[in-house]
C-alpha positions in Angstrom: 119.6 -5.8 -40.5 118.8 -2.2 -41.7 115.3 -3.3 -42.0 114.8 -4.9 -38.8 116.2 -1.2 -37.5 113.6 0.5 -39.1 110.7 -1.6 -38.1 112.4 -0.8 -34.5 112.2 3.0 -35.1 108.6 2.9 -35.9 107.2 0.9 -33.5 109.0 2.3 -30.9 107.0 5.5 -32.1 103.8 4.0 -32.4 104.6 3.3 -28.8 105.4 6.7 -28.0 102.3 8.3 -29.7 100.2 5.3 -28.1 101.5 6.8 -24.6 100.7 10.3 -25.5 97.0 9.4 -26.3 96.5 7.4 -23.6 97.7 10.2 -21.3 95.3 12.7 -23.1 92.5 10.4 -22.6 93.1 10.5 -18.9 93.6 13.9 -18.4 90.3 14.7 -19.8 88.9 11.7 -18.0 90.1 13.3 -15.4 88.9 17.2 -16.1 85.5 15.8 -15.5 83.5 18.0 -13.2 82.5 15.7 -9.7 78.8 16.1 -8.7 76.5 14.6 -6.5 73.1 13.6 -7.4 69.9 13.0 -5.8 66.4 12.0 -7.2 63.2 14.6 -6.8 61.3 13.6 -3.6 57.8 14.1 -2.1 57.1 16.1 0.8 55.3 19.0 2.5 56.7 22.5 1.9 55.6 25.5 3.7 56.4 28.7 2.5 57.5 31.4 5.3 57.8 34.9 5.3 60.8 36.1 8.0 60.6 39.0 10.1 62.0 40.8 13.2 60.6 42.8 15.4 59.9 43.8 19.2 56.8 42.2 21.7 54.6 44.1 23.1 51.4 44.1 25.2 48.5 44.1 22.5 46.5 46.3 24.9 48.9 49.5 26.5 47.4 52.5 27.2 49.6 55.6 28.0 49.0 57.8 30.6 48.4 61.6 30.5 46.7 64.8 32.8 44.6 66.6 31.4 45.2 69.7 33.7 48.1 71.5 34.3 49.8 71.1 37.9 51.6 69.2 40.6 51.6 66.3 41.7 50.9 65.9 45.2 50.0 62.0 45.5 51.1 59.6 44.0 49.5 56.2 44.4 51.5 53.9 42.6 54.7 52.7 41.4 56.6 50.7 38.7 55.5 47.3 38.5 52.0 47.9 40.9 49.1 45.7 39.8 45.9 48.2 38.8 42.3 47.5 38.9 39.7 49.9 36.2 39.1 52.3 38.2 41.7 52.4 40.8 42.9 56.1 41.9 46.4 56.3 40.3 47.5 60.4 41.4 46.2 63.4 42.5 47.2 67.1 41.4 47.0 70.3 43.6 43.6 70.9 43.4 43.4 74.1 44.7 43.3 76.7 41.6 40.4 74.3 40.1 38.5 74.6 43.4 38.9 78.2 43.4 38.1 78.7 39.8 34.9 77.0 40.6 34.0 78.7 43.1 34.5 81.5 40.8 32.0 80.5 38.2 29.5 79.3 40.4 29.4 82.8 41.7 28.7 84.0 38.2 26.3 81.7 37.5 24.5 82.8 40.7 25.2 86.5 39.6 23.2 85.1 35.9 20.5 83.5 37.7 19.6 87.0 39.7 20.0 89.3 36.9 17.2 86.9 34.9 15.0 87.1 38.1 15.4 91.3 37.9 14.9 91.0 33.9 11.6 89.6 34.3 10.4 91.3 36.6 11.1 94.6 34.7 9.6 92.4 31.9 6.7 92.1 34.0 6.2 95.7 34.5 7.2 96.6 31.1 4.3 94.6 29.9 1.6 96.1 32.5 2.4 99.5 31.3 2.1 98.2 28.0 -1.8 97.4 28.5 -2.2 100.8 30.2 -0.7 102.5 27.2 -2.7 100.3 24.4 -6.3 100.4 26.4 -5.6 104.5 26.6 -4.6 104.9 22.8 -7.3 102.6 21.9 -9.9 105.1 23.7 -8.1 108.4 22.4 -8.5 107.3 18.9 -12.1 106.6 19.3 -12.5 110.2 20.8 -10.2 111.4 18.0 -13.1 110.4 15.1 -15.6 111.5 17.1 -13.9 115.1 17.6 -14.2 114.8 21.4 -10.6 115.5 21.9 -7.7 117.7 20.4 -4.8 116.3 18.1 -2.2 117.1 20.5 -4.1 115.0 23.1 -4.5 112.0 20.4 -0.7 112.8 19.5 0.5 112.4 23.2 -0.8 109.3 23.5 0.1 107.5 20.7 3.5 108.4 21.4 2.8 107.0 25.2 1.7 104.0 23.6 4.9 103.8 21.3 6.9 104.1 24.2 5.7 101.3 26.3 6.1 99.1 22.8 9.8 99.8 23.2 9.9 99.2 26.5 8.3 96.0 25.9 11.0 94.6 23.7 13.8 96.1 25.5 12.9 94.1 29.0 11.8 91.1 26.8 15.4 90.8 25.0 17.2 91.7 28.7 15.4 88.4 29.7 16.5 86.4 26.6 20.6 88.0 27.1 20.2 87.0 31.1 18.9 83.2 30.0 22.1 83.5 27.3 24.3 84.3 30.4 23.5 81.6 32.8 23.7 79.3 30.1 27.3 80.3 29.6 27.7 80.6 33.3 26.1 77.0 33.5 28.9 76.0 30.6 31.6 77.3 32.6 30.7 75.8 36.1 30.5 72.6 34.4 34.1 73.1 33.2 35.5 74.0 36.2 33.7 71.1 37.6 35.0 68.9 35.1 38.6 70.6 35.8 38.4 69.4 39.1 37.4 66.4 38.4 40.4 65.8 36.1 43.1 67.0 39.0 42.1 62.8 40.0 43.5 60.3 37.6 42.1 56.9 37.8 43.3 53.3 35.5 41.4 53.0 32.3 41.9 49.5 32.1 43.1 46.5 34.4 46.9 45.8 33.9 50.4 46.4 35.3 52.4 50.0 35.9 55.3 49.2 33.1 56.8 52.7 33.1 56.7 55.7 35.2 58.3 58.8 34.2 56.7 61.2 37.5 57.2 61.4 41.1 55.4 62.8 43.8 56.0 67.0 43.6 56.4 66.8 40.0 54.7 69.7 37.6 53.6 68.2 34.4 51.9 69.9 31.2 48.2 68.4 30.5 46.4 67.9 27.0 44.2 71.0 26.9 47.0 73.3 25.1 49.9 71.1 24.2 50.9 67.7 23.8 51.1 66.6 27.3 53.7 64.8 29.7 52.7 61.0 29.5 53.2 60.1 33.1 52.7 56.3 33.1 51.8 53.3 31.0 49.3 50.6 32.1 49.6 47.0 30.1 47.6 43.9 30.2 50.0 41.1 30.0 47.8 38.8 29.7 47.9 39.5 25.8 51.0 39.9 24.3 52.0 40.9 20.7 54.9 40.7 18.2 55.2 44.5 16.2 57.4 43.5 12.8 58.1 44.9 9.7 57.9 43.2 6.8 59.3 44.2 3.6 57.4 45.3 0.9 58.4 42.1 -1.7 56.9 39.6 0.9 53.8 41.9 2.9 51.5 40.7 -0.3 52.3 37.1 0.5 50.9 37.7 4.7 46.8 37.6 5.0 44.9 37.6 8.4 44.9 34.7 10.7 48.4 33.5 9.2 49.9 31.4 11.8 53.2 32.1 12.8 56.0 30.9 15.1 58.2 32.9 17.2 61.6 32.7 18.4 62.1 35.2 21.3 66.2 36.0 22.3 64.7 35.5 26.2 64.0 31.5 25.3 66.0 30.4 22.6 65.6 26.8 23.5 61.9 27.0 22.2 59.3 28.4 19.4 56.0 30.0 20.4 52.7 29.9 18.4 51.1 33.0 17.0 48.5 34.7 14.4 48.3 37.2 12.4 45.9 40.3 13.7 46.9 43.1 12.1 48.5 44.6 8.6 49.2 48.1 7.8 47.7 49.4 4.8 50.5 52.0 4.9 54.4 51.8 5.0 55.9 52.7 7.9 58.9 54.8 6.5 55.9 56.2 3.7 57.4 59.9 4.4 58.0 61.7 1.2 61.2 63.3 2.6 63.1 59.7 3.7 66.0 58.9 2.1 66.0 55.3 3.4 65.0 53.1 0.5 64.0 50.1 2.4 60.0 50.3 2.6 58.5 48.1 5.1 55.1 47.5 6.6 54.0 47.0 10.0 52.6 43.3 10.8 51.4 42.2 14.3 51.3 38.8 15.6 49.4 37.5 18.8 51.3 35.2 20.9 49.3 32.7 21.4 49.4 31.7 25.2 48.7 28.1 25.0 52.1 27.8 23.5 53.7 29.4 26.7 51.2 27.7 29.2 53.9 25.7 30.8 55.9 28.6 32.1 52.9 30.4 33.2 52.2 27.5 35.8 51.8 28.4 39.5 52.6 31.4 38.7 50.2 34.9 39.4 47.8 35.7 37.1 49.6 38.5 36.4 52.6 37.4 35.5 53.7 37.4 31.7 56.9 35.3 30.6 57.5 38.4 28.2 58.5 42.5 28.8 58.1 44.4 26.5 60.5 45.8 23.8 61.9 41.8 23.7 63.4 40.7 20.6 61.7 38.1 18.6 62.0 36.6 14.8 58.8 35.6 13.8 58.5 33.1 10.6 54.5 33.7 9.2 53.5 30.6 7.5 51.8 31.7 3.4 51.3 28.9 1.9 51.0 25.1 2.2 51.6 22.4 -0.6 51.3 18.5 0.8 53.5 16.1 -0.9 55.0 18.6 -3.6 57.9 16.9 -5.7 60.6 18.8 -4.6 64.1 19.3 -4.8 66.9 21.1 -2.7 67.2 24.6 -3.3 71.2 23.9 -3.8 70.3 22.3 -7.5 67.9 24.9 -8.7 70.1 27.7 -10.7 69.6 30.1 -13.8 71.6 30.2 -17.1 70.5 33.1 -19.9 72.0 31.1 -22.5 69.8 28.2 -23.3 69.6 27.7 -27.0 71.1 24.3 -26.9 67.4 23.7 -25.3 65.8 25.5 -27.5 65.0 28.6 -25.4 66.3 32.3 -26.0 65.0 35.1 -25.9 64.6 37.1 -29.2 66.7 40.3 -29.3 65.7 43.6 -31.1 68.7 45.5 -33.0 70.0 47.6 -30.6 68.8 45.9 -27.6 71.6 46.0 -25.3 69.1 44.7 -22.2 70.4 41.9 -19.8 69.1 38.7 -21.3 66.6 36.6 -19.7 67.2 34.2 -17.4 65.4 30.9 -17.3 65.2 28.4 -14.4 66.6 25.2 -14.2 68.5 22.2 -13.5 71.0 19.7 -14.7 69.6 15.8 -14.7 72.1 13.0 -15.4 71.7 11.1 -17.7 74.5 8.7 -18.5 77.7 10.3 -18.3 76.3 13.6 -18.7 74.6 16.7 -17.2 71.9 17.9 -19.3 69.6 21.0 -18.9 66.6 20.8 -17.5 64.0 24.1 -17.6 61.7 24.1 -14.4 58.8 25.6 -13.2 59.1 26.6 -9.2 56.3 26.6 -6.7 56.7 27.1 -3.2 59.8 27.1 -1.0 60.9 26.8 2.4 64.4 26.7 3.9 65.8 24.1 1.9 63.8 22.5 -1.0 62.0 24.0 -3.9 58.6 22.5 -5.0 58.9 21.7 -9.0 55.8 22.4 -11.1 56.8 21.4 -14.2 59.6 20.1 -15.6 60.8 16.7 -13.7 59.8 13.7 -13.2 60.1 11.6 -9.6 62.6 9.3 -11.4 65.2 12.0 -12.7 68.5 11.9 -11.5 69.4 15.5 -10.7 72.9 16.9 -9.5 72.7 18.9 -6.5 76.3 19.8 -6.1 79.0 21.2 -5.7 77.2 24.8 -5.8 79.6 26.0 -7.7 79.6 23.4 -10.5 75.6 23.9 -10.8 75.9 28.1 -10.3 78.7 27.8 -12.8 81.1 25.4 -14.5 78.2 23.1 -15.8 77.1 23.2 -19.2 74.8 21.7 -21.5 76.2 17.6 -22.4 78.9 18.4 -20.1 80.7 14.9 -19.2 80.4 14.6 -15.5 81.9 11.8 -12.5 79.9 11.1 -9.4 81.7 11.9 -5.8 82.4 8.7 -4.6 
């Protein structure tokens, strides 16, 4: 009876520890991390660079006098139409006109004072002759003792005279040619002056500001800056101004196509091209403070991808104003049927020596480790590591170099099991 008790006891606690593992088992069954997988697949990536930035017309030409007055026409106004050519404003004239006046007097006043130069020129160099045939004779008399020293004397020095007279009425004619040419210079000024008081469109195109009105006073260019008055854009080209930072403006060449999302339409992408890249940044002052450095990249809206809203329309109407927002995505690069994966199951560890892969350490060297690239690939009931080479990328996958094959089973989530929790041989359970 006592024996049959015992053998009670124990297997009653066999029972007991039988329960316990059981429930161990589970739990841990249980602790094991749910993914999701998905298998590398083949497709065409294109790599973008993003950008933001304000459209413009790609031809604008500002606007300024070169003369100093009122306005008292004005031709146009905000919006007008403008032909090459076309008379845009007037400024008071008057002062121009009268400093004209001015220096064509003097160069009539030049122009008679020449006249009188030559003519005492003239008779400078008759007297000359007289003086030069009569020394010539009086020094032949001299050898020959037919007349006194004092009589030789008196006309060498007549002759010297007429020499000085000579040069003096030759250099008045070369100072009176030297003054009409600088009356000449400033008649042509004042000409020019008066010219400039009419102010006429450089280019075909479309009044988009105007900061004057008739009676206005504005500054020219001659000895400042200048008012800008106006600005005169051709619509018919259009331009997106961006800045690209400097991490991505090596990755942007010439003739890059592009497409454009502007605020105005976001229903719809426009077409464009690269035309220009700065060479310089465009925060590249030595006293900024701003650390961001970015470069200035302009893209030509193509308008074959906006044809539709230009129909029956004029042909000066443009869909876009400028200083509209747009986000412009430049296309780099191109791979065609890369294997690829999603950009979710790409991650980085630093400690990879159950690979193999570590990078040595110097004593001392208290750097960050290196971090390798990589993924986890199931195989059976595990995750293991996987180290990949990356190629291009677009919004959502990856292109793989090296590393997979097409037939690996890779987990793709939850990010934060691949960012994270996942290790090497880490037992895993696929989301049902």
């Amino acid at each position: 009876m006592a024996n049959k008790e015992s053998n009670r006891k124990v297997w009653i606690f066999l029972g007991v520890v039988m329960l316990i593992v059981v429930a161990v088992l589970l739990t841990q069954k249980n602790d094991d991390i749910l993914v999701s997988t998905e298998r590398p697949t083949f497709k065409d990536i294109i790599s973008t660079v993003s950008a933001s930035g304000k459209i413009r017309p790609e031809s604008e030409v500002k606007i300024f006098s070169e003369v100093n007055g009122q306005v008292t026409e004005l031709l146009i106004k905000e919006g007008d139409i403008v032909n090459s050519g076309d008379l845009l404003l007037k400024v008071n004239p008057e002062i121009y006109r009268t400093a004209l006046q001015r220096a064509d007097a003097a160069l009539s006043s030049s122009r008679s004072s020449l006249a009188n130069s030559k003519a005492r020129k003239a008779q400078a160099d008759a007297q000359f002759i007289m003086s030069e045939n009569s020394f010539k004779r009086s020094t032949s008399l001299k050898e020959s003792g037919a007349i006194s020293s004092s009589e030789y004397e008196s006309a060498l020095s007549q002759y010297q005279v007429a020499d000085a007279e000579r040069e003096a009425a030759k250099e008045s004619v070369n100072s009176a040619r030297f003054s009409i040419n600088s009356a000449q210079a400033g008649k042509d000024e004042a000409t020019e002056n008066l010219s400039r008081t009419a102010i006429y469109a450089p280019q075909n195109g479309i009044v988009t500001a105007l900061t004057i009105e008739k009676g206005d006073v504005i500054l020219g260019t001659g000895m400042t800056k200048g008012d800008e008055l106006m600005r005169i854009s051709d619509l018919n080209v259009m331009e997106v101004d961006v800045d690209v930072n400097e991490s991505d403006i090596v990755r942007v060449n010439l003739a890059d196509t592009a497409l454009i999302e502007v605020d105005a339409y976001p229903d719809r992408k426009f077409k464009g091209i690269v035309t220009e890249i700065a060479n310089t940044a465009s925060n590249s002052s030595l006293m900024s403070t701003d650390q961001v450095t970015n470069f200035s990249v302009k893209i030509r809206v193509l308008k074959i991808s906006y044809a539709d809203l230009l129909a029956e329309k004029p042909s000066s109407f443009s869909p876009f104003r400028s200083g509209m927002s747009a986000n412009v995505d430049v296309r780099t690069d191109y791979m065609n049927n890369a294997l690829s994966v999603p950009i979710t199951s790409v991650t980085t560890r630093t400690d990879t020596t159950s690979v193999g892969k570590e990078k040595p350490k110097k004593e001392g060297d208290r750097s960050d480790e290196e971090e390798f690239t990589l993924v986890f690939v199931k195989v059976g009931n595990k995750a293991q590591i996987r180290l990949v080479e990356l190629g291009l990328q677009d919004d959502e996958f990856y292109q793989i170099t090296r590393g997979l094959k097409e037939n690996d089973e890779i987990i793709v989530g939850p990010y934060d099991a691949v960012s994270k929790k996942l290790k090497n041989n880490m037992e895993i359970q696929l989301e049902e």
